[in-house]
C-alpha positions in Angstrom: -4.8 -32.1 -43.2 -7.6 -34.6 -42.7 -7.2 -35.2 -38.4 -9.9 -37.5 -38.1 -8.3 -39.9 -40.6 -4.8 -39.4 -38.9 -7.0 -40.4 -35.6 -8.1 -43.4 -37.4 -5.2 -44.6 -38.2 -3.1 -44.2 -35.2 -5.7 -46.1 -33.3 -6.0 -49.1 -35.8 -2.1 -49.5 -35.3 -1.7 -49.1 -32.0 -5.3 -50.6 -30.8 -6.4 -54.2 -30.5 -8.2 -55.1 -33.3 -11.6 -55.6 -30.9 -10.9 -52.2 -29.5 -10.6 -50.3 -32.7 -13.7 -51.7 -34.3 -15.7 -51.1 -31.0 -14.0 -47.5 -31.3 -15.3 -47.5 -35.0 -18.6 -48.4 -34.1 -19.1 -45.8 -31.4 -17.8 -42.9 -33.7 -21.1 -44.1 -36.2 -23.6 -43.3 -33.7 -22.0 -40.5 -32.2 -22.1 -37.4 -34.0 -19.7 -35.9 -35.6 -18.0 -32.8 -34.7 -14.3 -33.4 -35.3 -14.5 -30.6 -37.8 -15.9 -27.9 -35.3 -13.3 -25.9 -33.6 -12.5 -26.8 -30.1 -13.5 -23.8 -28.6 -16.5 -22.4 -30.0 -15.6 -18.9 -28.2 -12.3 -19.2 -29.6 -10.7 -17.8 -26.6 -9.3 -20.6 -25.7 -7.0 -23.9 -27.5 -5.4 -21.0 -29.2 -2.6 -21.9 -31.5 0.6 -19.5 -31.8 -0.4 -18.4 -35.2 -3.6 -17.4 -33.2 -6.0 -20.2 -34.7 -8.2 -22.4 -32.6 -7.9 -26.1 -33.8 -10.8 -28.5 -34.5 -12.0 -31.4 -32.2 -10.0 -34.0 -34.5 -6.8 -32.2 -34.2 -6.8 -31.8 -30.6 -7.7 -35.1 -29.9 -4.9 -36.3 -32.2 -2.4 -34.5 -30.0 -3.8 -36.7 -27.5 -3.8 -39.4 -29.3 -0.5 -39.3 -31.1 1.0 -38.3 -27.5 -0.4 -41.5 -25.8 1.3 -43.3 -28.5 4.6 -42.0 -27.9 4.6 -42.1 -24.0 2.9 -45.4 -23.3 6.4 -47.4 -22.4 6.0 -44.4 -19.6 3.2 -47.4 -18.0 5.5 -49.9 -19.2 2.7 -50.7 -21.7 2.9 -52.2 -25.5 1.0 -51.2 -28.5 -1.7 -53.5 -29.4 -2.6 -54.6 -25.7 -5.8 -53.7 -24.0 -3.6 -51.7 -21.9 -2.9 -49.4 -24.2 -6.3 -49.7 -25.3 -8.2 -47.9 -22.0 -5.4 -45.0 -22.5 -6.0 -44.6 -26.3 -10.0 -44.8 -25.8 -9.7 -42.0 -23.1 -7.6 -40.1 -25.4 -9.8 -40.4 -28.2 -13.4 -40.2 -26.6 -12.3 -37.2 -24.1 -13.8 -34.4 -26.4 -16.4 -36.7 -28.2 -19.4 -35.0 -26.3 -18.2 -31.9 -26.7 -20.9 -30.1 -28.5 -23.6 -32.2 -27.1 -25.0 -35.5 -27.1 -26.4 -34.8 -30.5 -23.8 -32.4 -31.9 -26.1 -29.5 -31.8 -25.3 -27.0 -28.9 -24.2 -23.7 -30.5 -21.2 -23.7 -28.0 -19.2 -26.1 -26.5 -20.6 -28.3 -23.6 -18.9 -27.6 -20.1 -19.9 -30.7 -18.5 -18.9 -33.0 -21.8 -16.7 -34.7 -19.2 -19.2 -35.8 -17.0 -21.8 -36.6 -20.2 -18.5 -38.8 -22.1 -18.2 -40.8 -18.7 -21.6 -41.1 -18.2 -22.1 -42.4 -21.6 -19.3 -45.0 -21.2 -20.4 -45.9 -17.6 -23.9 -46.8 -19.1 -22.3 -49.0 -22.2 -20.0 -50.9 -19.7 -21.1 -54.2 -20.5 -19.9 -53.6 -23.9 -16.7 -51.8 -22.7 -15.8 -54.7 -20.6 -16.0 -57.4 -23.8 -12.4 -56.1 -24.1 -11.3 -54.4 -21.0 -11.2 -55.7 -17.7 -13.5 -54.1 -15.0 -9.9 -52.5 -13.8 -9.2 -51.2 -17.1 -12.6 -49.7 -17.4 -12.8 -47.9 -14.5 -9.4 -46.5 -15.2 -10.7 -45.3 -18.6 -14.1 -43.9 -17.5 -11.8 -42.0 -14.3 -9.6 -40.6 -17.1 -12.4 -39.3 -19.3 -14.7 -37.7 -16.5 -12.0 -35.5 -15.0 -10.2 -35.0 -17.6 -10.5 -31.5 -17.0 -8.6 -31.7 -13.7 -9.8 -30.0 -10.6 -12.4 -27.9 -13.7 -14.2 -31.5 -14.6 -18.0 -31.4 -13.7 -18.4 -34.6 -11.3 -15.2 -32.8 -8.4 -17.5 -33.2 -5.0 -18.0 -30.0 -4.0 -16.4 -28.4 -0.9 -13.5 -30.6 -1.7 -10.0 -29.7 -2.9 -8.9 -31.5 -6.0 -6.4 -33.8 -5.6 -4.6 -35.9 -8.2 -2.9 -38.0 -5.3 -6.5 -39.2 -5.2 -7.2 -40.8 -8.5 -5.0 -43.2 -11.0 -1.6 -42.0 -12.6 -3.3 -42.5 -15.8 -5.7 -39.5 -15.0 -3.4 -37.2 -14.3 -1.8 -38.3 -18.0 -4.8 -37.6 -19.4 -5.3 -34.5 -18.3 -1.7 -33.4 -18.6 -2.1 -34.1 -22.2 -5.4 -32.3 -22.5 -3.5 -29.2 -20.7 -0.2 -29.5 -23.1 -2.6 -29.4 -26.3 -5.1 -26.5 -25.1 -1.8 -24.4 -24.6 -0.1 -25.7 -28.0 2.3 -27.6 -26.7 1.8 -30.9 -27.9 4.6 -31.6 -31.3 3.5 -34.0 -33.6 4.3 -35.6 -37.1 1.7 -32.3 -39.2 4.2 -29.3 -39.2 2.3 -26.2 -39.8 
């Protein structure tokens, strides 16, 4: 099963056209790890028949999720509503062996590096989404590891009633597919 193309695909159908070619773009300069597994330990992401799966098929949990549950915000395919969820979705792991693809293991603070990356390239973010939409996006992606994401303040207590609901999505879906519990259309 080629992930990365099912990723492609589910994006161009359910993206703006502007968004999936910036999308596009990005994923030429970035590297490319959606073939590495998404835990280089492999202790963790571990599927029931005991496998880890790769970068692109984790993210297309995420992905194919979003898709499902966006009338959850009340929001339509092909708006740049669903845009800021689907690039969160898609980008959230993008970083994850390094800002080269090089580290040996898995990056812990690829949360932090993904929003930082995105915060830098926010004039080109905001050629499609609103300055609401981006910050709602770059929230998602750097805590999308929940009260484990890099940038929590320290001495403070994690709290979701302090960021947006579509954080919490994000990470719910990141949680869901690390404990293989995310169904979509690839049957195993």
């Amino acid at each position: 099963m080629n992930y990365k193309e099912k990723i492609f695909s589910t994006l161009q159908e359910y993206m703006t056209d502007k968004s999936f070619k910036f999308f596009s773009e990005i994923c030429k300069i970035l590297p490319d790890c959606w073939n590495k597994p998404t835990s280089s330990t492999k202790k963790y992401h571990r599927k029931l028949n005991g496998g880890v799966p790769t970068n692109a098929e984790h993210t297309y949990h995420l992905v194919y999720a979003t898709t499902k549950l966006l009338r959850m915000f009340n929001i339509s395919k092909r708006t740049t509503d669903a845009d800021k969820l689907l690039f969160a979705a898609a980008l959230h792991d993008i970083l994850k062996y390094g800002n080269f693809g090089t580290l040996k293991h898995t990056n812990n603070k690829h949360d932090k590096d993904v929003a930082d990356m995105v915060s830098q390239n926010k004039s080109n973010f905001e050629k499609i989404l609103s300055e609401d939409q981006f910050f709602v996006m770059e929230e998602a992606l750097r805590f999308h590891s929940g009260r484990w994401s890099t940038d929590v303040p320290k001495n403070k207590v994690f709290d979701f009633k302090d960021y947006n609901p579509e954080t919490l999505f994000i990470h719910i879906l990141d949680m869901l597919s690390t404990n293989d519990l995310i169904q979509t259309d690839v049957r195993d």
